[in-house]
LOPA-415261 format. One record per residue (C-alpha): x, y, z; residue in three letters. Coordinates in nm, 4 decimals, always signed. Layout:
         X         Y         Z  rest
         X         Y         Z   ALA
...
END
This chain:
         X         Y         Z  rest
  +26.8033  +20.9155   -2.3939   UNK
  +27.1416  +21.0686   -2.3892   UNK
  +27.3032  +20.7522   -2.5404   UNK
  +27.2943  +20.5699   -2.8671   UNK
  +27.1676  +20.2265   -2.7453   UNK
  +27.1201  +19.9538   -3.0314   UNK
  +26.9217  +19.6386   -3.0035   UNK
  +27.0081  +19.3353   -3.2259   UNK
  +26.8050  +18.9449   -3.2478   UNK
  +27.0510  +18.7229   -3.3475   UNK
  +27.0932  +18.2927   -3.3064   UNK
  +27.2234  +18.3375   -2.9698   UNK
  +26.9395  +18.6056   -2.8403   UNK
  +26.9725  +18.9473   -2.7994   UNK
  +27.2497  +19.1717   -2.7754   UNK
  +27.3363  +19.5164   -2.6941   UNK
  +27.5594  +19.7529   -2.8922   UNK
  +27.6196  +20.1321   -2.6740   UNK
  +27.8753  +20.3767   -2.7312   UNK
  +28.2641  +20.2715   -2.6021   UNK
  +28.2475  +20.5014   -2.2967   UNK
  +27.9864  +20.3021   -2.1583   UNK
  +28.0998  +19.9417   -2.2467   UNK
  +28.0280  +19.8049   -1.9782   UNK
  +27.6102  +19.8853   -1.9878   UNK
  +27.6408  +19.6039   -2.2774   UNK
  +27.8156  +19.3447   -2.0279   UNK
  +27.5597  +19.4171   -1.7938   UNK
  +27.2877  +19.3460   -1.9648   UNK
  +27.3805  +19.0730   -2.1366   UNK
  +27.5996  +18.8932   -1.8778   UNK
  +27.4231  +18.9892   -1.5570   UNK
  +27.0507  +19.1838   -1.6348   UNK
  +26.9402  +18.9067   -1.9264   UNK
  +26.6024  +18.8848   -1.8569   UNK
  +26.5311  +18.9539   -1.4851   UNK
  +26.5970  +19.3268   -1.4410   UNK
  +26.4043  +19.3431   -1.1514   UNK
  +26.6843  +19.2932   -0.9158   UNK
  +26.8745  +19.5530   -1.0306   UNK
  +26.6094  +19.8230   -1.1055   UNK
  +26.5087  +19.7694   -0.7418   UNK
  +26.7902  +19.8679   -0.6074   UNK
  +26.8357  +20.1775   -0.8595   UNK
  +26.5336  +20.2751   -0.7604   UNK
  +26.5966  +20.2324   -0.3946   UNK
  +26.8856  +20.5281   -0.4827   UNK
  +26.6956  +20.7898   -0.7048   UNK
  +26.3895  +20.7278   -0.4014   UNK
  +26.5548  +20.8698   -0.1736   UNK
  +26.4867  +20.5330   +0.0217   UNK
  +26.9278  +20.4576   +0.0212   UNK
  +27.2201  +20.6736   -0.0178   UNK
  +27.4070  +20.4386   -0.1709   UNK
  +27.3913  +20.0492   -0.2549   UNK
  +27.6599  +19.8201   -0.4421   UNK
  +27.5632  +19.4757   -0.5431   UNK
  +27.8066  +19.2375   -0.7485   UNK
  +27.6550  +19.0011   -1.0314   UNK
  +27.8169  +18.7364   -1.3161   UNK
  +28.0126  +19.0008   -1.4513   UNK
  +27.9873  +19.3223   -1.2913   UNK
  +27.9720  +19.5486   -0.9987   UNK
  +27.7527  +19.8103   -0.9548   UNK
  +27.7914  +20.0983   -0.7028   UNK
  +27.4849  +20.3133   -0.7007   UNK
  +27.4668  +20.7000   -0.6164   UNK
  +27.1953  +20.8592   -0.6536   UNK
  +27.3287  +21.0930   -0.9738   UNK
  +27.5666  +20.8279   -1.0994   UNK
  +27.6712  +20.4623   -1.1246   UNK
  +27.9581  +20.3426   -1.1244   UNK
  +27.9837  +19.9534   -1.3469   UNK
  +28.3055  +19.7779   -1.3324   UNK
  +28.3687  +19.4744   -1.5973   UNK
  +28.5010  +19.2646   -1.3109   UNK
  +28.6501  +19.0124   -1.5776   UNK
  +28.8405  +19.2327   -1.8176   UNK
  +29.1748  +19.2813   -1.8539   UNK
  +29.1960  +19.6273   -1.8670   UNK
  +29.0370  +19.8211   -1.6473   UNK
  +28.6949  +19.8394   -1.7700   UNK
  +28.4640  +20.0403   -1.5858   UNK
  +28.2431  +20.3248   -1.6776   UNK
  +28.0491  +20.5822   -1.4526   UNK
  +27.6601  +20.6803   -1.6140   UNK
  +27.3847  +20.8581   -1.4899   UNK
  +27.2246  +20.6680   -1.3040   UNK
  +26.8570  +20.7784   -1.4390   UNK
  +26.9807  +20.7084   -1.7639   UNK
  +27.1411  +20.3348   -1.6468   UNK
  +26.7505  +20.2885   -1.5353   UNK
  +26.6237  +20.4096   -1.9168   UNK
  +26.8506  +20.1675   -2.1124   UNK
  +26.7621  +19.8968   -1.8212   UNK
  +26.4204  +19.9189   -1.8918   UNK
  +26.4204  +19.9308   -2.2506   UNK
  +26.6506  +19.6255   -2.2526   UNK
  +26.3937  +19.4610   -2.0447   UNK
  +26.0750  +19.5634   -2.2977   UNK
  +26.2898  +19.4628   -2.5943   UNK
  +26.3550  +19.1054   -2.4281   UNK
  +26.0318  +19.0510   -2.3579   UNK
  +25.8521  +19.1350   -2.6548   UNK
  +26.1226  +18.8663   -2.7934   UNK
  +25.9453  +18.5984   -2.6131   UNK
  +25.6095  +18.6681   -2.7178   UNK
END
């Protein structure tokens, strides 16, 4: 992976510490992925398949707009403007690793 993703189990669950730069991965996944990624990988997926150009879907917290090499996430609550653009084959790695580290928490 070409980001330093770390995974902490806390009281409140699970949370998410990435580099500044992409910020808003860790709102994502704890305000909008949580535990059903499927949603989202779906339509990532839809993208790097060939199968869409391009899909945008809003959540809790954040907006999505999908290319096929990168993704655009805007915090839609911050008061800055928070927003990062990532790979989107990498969004997909740290998606799926947030998933297998939530549910090998509920085992």
């Amino acid at each position: 992976m070409k980001y330093k993703v770390i995974f902490k189990k806390g009281n409140t669950g699970l949370t998410v510490q990435v580099p500044n730069e992409i910020s808003s991965v860790a709102i994502l996944l704890m305000g909008d992925v949580q535990s059903n990624s499927r949603p989202w990988l779906d339509l990532l997926y839809r993208v790097l398949n060939g199968e869409s150009i391009h899909e945008e879907c809003t959540g809790n917290n954040c907006t999505l707009e999908i290319k096929k090499d990168f993704t655009n996430i805007t915090d839609n609550y911050s008061d800055e403007d928070n927003e990062c653009i990532i790979e989107t084959k990498e969004l997909v790695k740290i998606i799926e690793l947030w998933t297998a580290k939530i549910n090998s928490i509920k085992k």
